[in-house]
C-alpha positions as CSV (number, residue, x, y, z in Angstrom):
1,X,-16.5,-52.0,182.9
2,X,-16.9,-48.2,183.1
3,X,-19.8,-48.1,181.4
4,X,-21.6,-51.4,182.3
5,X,-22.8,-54.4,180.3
6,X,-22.2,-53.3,176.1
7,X,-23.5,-55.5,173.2
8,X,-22.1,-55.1,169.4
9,X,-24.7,-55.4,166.6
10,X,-24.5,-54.9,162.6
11,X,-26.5,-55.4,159.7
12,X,-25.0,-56.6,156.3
13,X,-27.3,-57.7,153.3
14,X,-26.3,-59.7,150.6
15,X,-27.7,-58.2,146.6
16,X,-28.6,-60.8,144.5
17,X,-28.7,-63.6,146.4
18,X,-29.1,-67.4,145.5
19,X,-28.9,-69.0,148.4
20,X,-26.8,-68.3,152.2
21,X,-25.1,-70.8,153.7
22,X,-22.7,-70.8,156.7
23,X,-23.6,-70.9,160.6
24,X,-21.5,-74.2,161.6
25,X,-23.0,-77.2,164.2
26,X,-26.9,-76.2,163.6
27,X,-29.4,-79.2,162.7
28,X,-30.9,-77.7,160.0
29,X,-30.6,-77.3,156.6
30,X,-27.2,-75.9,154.6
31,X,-29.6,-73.0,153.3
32,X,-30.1,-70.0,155.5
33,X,-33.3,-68.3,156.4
34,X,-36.4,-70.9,156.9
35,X,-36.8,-69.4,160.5
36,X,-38.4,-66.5,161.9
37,X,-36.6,-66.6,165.4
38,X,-32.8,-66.0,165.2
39,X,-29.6,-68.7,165.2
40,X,-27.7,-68.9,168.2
41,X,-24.2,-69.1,168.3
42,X,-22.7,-70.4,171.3
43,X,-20.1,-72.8,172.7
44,X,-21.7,-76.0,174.4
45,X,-22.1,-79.5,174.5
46,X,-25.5,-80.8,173.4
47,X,-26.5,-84.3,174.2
48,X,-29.8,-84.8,173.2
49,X,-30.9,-82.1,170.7
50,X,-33.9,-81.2,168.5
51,X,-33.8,-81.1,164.9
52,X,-34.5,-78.7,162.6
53,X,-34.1,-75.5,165.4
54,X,-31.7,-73.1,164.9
55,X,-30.6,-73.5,168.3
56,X,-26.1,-74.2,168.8
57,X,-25.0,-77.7,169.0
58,X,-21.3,-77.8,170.0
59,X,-19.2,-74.2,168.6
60,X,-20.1,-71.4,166.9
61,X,-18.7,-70.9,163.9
62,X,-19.7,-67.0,162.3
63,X,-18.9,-67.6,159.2
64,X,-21.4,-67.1,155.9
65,X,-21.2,-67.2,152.3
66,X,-23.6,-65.8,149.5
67,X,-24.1,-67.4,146.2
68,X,-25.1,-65.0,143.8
69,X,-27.0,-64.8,140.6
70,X,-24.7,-65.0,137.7
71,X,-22.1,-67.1,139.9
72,X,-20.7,-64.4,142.1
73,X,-19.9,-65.1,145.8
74,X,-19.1,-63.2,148.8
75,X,-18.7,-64.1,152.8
76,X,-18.5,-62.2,156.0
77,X,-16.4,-63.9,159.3
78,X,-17.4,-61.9,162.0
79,X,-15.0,-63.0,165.1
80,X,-16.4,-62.6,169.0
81,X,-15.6,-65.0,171.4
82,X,-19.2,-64.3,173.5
83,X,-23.0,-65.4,172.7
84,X,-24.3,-64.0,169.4
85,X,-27.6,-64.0,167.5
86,X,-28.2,-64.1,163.8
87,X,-31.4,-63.4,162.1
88,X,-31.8,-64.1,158.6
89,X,-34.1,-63.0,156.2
90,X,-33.6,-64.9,152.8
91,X,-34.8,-63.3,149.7
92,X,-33.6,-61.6,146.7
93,X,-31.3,-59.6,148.6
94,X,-30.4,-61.7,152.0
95,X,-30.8,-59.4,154.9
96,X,-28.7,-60.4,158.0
97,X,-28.6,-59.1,161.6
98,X,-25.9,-60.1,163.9
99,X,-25.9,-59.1,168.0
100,X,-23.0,-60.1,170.1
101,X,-23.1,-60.2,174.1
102,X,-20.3,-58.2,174.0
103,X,-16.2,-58.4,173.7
104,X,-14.2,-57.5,170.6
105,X,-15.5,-57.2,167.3
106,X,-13.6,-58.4,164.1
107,X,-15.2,-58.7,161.1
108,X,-13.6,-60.0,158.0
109,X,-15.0,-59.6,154.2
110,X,-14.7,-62.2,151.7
111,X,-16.0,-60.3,148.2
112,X,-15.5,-62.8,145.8
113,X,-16.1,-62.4,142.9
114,X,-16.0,-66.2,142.7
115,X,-16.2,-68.7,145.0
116,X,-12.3,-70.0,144.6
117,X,-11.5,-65.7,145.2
């Protein structure tokens, strides 16, 4: 690399959020948010793991999906084959910060306005 090591980061909230759910092969709950350090996304084999952490089990699946007030729903797939982190910060308008390693960046945008959309 020319320029060295090079890490990829974005913020997307979600406005008028119910409830965020997503993040694949954690052992924690559906719902998003509950923890103040981030979730990790990364491809391994776990054996023995904790529950309840938001550490990676087996893949890492970057997918979410807000359900809105007034049954609206909208989802972001953001594709990067390296480590990522993801902080969430559940509230009336989900806040979400995601940080990849680095690689490619490809972020896809699901805006609803319905689930089945």
């Amino acid at each position: 690399r020319v320029s060295g090591p090079t890490g990829r980061g974005f913020d997307v909230s979600f406005a008028e959020s119910m409830a965020l759910v997503g993040l694949a092969e954690h052992a924690t709950s559906l719902h998003l948010g509950k923890f103040t350090e981030p979730y990790r996304l990364y491809n391994l084999d776990v054996f023995e793991y904790e529950v309840d952490v938001p550490m990676a089990l087996y893949g890492a699946i970057p997918f979410v999906t807000c359900v809105q007030r007034g049954g609206g729903a909208s989802g972001l797939l953001a594709l990067n084959p390296s480590e990522a982190f993801v902080q969430v910060d559940a509230g009336n308008t989900t806040e979400t910060w995601w940080i990849f390693e680095t690689g490619p960046l490809e972020l896809y945008f699901f805006l609803g306005p319905s689930l089945t959309d």
